[in-house]
C-alpha positions in Angstrom: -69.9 -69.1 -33.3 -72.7 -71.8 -34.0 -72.1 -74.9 -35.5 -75.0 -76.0 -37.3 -75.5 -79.5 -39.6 -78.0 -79.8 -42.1 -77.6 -76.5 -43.7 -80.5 -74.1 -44.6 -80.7 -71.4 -47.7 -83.3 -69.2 -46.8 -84.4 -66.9 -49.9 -86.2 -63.9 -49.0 -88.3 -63.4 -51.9 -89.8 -60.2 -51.0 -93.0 -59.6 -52.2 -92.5 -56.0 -53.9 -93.4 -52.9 -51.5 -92.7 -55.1 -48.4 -89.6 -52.9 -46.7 -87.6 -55.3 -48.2 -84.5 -52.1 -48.8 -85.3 -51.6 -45.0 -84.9 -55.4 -43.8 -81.8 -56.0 -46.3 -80.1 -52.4 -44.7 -80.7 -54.1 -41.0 -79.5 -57.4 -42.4 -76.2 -55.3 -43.9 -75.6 -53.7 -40.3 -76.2 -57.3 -38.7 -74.0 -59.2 -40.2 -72.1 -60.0 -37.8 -74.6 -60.9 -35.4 -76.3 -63.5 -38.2 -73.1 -65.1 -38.5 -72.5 -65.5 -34.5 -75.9 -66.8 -35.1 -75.0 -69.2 -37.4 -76.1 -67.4 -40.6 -73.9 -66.2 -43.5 -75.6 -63.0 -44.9 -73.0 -62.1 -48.5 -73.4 -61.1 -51.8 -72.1 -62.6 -54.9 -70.1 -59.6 -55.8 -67.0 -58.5 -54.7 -68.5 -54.4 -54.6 -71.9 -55.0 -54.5 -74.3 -55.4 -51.6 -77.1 -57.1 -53.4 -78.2 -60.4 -54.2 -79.0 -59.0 -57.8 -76.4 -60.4 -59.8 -77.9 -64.2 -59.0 -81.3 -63.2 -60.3 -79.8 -61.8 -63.4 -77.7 -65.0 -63.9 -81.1 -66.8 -63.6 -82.7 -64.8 -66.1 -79.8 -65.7 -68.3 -79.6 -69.5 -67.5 -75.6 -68.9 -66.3 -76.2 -71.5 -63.6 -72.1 -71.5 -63.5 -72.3 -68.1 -61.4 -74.9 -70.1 -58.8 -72.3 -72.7 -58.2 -69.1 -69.8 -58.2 -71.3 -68.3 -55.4 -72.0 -70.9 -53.7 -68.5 -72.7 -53.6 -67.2 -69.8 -51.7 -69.0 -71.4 -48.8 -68.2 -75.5 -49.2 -65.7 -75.7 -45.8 -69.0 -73.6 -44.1 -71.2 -74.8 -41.7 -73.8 -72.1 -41.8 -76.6 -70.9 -43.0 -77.5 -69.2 -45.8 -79.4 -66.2 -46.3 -80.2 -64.3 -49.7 -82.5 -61.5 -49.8 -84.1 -59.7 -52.9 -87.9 -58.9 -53.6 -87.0 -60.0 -57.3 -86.9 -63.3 -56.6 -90.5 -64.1 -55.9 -91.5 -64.1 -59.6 -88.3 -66.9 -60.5 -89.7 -68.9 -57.1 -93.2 -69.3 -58.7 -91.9 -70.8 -61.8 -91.9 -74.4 -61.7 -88.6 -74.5 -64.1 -86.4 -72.0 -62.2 -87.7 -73.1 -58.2 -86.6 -77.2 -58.8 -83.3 -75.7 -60.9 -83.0 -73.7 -58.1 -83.4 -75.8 -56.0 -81.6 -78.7 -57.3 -78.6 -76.6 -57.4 -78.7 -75.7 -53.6 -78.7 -79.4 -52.8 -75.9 -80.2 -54.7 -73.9 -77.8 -52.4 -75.8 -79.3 -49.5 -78.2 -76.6 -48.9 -81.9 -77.4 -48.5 -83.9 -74.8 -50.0 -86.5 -72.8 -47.2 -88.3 -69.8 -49.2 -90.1 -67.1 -46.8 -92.1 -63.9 -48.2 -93.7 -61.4 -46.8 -97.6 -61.5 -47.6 -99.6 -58.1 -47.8 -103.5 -57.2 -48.0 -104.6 -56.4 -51.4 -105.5 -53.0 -51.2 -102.3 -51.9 -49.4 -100.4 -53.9 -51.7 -101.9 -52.7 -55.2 -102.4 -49.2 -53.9 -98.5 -49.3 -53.2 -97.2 -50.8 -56.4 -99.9 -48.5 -58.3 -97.8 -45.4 -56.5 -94.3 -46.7 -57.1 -94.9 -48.2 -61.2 -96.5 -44.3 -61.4 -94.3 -42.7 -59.7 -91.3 -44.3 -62.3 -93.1 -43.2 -65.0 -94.1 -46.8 -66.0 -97.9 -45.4 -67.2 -100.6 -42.9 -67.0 -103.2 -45.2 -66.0 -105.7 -44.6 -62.9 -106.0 -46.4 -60.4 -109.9 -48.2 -61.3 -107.8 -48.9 -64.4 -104.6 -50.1 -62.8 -107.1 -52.7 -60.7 -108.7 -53.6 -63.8 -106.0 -54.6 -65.2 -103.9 -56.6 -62.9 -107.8 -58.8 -62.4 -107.4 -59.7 -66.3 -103.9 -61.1 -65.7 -104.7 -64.4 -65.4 -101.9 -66.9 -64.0 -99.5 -63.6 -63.8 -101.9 -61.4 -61.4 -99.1 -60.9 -58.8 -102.1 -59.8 -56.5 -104.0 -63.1 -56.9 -101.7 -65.0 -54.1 -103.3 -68.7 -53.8 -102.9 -68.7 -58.1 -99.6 -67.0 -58.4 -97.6 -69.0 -55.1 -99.2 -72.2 -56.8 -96.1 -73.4 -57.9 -94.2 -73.0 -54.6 -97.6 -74.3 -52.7 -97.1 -77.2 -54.6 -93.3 -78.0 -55.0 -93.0 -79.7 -51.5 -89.7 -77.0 -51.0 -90.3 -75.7 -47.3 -91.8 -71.9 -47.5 -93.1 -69.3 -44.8 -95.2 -66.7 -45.4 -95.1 -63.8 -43.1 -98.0 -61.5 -42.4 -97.2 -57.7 -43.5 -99.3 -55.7 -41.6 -98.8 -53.2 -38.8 -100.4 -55.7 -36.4 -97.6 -57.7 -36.4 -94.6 -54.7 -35.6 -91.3 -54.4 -37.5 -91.1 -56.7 -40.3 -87.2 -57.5 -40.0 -87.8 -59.4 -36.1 -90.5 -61.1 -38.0 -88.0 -62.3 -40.8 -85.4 -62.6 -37.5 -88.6 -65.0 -36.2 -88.9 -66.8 -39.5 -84.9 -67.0 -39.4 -85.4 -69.4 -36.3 -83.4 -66.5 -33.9 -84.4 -64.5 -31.4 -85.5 -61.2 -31.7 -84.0 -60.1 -28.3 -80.5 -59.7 -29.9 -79.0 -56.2 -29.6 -80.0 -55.8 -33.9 -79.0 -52.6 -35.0 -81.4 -50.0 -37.0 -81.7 -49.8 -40.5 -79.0 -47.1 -41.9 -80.7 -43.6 -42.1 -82.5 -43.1 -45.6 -83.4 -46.8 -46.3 -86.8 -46.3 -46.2 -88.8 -45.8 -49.1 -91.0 -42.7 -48.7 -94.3 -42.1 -50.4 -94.8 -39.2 -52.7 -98.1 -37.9 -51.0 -101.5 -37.5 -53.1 -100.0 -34.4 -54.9 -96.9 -36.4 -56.5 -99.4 -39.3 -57.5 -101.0 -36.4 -59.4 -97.7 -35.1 -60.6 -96.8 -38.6 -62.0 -99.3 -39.0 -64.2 -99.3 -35.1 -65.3 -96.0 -35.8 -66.5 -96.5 -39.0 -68.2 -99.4 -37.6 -69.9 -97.0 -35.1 -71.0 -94.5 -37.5 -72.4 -97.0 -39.7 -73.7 -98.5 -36.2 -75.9 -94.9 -36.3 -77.5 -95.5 -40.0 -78.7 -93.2 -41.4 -76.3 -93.9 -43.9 -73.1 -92.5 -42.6 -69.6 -90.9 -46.5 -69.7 -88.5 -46.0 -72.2 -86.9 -42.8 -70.5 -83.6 -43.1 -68.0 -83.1 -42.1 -64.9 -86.7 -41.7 -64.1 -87.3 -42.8 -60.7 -85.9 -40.0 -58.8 -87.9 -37.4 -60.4 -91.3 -37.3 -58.9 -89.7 -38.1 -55.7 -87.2 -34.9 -55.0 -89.7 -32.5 -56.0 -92.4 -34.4 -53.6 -89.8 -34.3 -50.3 -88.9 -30.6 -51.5 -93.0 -30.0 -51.0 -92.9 -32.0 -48.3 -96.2 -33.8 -50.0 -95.2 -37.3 -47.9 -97.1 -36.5 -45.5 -100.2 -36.9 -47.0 -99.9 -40.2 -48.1 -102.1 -41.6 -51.1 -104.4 -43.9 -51.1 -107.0 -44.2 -54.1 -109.2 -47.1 -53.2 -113.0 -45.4 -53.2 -115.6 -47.6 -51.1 -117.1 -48.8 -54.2 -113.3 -49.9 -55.9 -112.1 -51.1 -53.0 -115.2 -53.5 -52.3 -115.1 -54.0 -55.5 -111.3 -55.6 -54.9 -112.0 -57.5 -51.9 -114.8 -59.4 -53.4 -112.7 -60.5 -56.6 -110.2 -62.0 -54.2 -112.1 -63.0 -51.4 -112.4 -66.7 -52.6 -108.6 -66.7 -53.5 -107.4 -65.4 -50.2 -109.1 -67.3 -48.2 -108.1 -70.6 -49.6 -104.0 -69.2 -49.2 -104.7 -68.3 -45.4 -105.4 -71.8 -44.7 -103.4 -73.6 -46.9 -100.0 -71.4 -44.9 -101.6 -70.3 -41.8 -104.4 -72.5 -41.6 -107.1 -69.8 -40.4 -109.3 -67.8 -42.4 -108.0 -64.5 -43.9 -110.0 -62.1 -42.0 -108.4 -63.5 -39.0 -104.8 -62.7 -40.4 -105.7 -59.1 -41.4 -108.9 -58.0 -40.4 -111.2 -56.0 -42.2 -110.9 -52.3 -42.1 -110.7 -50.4 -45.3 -108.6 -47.0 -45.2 -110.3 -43.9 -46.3 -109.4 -43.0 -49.4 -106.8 -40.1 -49.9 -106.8 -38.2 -53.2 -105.5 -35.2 -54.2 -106.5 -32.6 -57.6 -106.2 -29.3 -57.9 -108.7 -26.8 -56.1 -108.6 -23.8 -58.5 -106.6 -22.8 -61.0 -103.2 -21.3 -59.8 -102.9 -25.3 -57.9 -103.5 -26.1 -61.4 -101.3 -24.0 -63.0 -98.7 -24.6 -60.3 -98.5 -28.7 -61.3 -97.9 -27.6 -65.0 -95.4 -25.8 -64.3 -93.8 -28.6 -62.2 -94.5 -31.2 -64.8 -92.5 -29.3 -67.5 -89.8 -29.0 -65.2 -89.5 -32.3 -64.7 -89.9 -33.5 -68.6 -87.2 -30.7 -69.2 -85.0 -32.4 -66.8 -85.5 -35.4 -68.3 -85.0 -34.6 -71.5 -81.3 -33.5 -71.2 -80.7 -37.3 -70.0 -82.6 -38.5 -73.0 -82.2 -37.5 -76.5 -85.4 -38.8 -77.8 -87.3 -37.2 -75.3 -84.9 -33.5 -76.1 -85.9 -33.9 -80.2 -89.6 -34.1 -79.3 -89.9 -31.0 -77.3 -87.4 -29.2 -79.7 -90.0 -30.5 -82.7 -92.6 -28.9 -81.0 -91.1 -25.8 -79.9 
């Protein structure tokens, strides 16, 4: 086993839509190999197999269960690793990264914070699908991007304004490219890890893969919010809504079609209010323009509505399923529909 002094916490901090459930289910089946490498990969809870329950603990200043965690591992020599996309939004608050932080380096950890860094229109186009897709909102996607530009200091897609504070803070970061360019993004977090990516890594366990639901359960999404939404309720504040959309699209078999909204006109539209932005972050962390990093092509946009009126008919009936489906696992939602019928 290596013996390492000077110890590292490396936080993986995502960002969202970034395989981060496929790189922490490799990290899971590694374990063992991390720790031969000199890298201790363990969660705070005794059941769990997330790194959750310290983001929670953050939100809730109990700093106690930080330093519980973290005691477990005093008489260790290793590294640390943590991995959850949640933690990128804590790591660009000036309050929470020094706490942070300070905390580690009272245990004798010095903090090192890597994220995975995506294009813009891949990025938005994915969180657009997956806040849809949970029922979140009924908005488009021109209005989604409109939206997220008149965020200000919390436009998660700006990434020179938003990383500011971690930029700034003097705490060691890498950011990693997330493109298909650069091949499978847990050897590049094995790269960023300082190890080699020639170990005998085992895959991902089957199913940890996030799949898309297609152009047709984009449409479905927002059929069904609309739906809710006509009842005077928001797809939000419903349970057990993110499972929905998705059965019925891998039933269909709709992932194979895989969305992508961006017209030419919306997606120049995007590159242009970040150009200025991105290219400043590319050299501040890579130190090359941002072209360079990803290139230029645009994907050609993939949309989906209905073609006549059975297709039509045929998404209704679908929608109504689903809002029936929910409604037996939400009351609120079960006295609308029994107010209107």
């Amino acid at each position: 086993m290596t013996v390492i002094s000077g110890r590292i916490c490396y936080i993986h901090a995502g960002t969202h839509k970034t395989a981060s459930t496929y790189i922490q289910s490799r990290l899971i089946q590694n374990r063992k190999i991390l720790l031969g490498e000199g890298i201790i990969y363990e969660f705070p809870g005794r059941d769990g197999r997330k790194h959750k329950p310290l983001l929670k603990a953050i939100n809730r200043s109990n700093w106690k269960a930080w330093h519980t965690y973290l005691e477990r591992f005093q008489q260790r020599r290793q590294h640390l690793l943590m991995s959850a996309e949640q933690f990128t939004r804590p790591l660009c608050d000036t309050r929470h990264l020094a706490r942070i932080a300070k905390i580690l380096l009272k245990h004798d950890y010095q903090l090192h914070v890597v994220v995975f860094i995506r294009p813009q229109l891949e990025y938005i186009n994915s969180r657009y699908v997956h806040t849809l897709r949970r029922l979140y909102h009924s908005l488009t996607l021109e209005e989604y991007v409109s939206q997220s530009m008149q965020n200000g200091s919390n436009d998660v897609f700006n990434y020179n304004q938003y990383f500011e504070p971690l930029l700034s803070s003097g705490i060691p970061f890498t950011f990693i490219p997330f493109s298909r360019r650069y091949g499978d993004p847990f050897l590049q977090l094995m790269s960023a890890l300082q190890l080699s990516t020639d170990l005998s890594y085992k895959p991902a366990a089957p199913g940890s893969e996030n799949v898309q639901p297609g152009t047709k359960g984009v449409w479905l999404s927002r059929l069904v919010v609309q739906t809710i939404e006509a009842l005077g309720l928001k797809g939000r504040s419903l349970k057990q809504t993110s499972k929905m959309v998705r059965q019925v699209a891998e039933r269909e078999g709709w992932h194979e079609q895989r969305y992508f909204g961006f017209s030419e006109e919306l997606a120049e539209r995007t590159i242009n209010h970040y150009q200025a932005g991105n290219d400043a972050f590319s050299q501040r962390v890579w130190a090359v323009p941002w072209q360079q990093m990803f290139g230029s092509q645009v994907p050609t946009q993939s949309i989906y509505s209905p073609a006549c009126l059975s297709e039509a008919d045929r998404m209704n009936q679908l929608a109504d399923q689903i809002v029936r489906a929910l409604a037996k696992r939400n009351p609120k939602l079960a006295n609308a529909l029994n107010t209107l019928a």
